[in-house]
C-alpha positions in Angstrom: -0.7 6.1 29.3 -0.4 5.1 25.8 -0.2 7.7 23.6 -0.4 6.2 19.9 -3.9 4.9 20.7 -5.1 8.2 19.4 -2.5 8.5 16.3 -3.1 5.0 15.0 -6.5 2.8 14.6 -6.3 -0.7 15.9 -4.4 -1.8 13.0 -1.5 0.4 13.5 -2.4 2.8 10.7 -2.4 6.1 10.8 -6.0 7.6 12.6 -8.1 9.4 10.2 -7.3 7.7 7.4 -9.5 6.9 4.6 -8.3 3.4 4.1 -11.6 2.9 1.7 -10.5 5.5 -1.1 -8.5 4.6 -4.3 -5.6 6.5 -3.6 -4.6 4.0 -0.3 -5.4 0.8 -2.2 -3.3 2.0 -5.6 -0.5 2.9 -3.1 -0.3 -0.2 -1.5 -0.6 -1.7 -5.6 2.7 0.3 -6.4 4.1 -0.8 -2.8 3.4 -4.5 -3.5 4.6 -4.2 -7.1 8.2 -3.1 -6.1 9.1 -6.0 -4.3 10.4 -9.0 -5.5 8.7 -12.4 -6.2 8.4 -14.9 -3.8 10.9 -17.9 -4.2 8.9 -21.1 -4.1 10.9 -22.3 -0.7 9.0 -18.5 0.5 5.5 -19.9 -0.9 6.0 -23.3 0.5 6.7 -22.0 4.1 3.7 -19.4 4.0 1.5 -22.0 2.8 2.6 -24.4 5.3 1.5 -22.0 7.9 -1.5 -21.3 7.0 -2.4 -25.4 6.6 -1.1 -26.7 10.1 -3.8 -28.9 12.3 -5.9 -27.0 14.9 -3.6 -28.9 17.8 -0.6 -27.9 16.5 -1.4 -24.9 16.2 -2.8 -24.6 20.3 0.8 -26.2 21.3 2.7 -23.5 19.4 0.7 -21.1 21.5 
């Protein structure tokens, strides 16, 4: 039995919620303006990612 199906939605967050309202959306502002700024060797790899052909991608699965 899996018993965080009912604590958490699909996307792992918590169940019930309001992941709409201003308060979730200006915490995850403050969360994202805490961290530190992406090096351009970060960018490059994320962006790489996100760019790769469709058959490379189904041999990496």
């Amino acid at each position: 039995m899996h018993t965080t199906a009912a604590a958490e939605d699909t996307l792992g967050r918590p169940a019930g919620a309001d992941h709409g309202d201003a308060a979730y959306w200006a915490r995850i502002r403050r969360i994202v303006d805490q961290a530190p700024p992406l090096s351009d060797h970060q960018r490059a790899v994320i962006r790489t990612a996100f760019h790769q052909p469709a058959d490379h991608k189904e041999r990496a699965a």
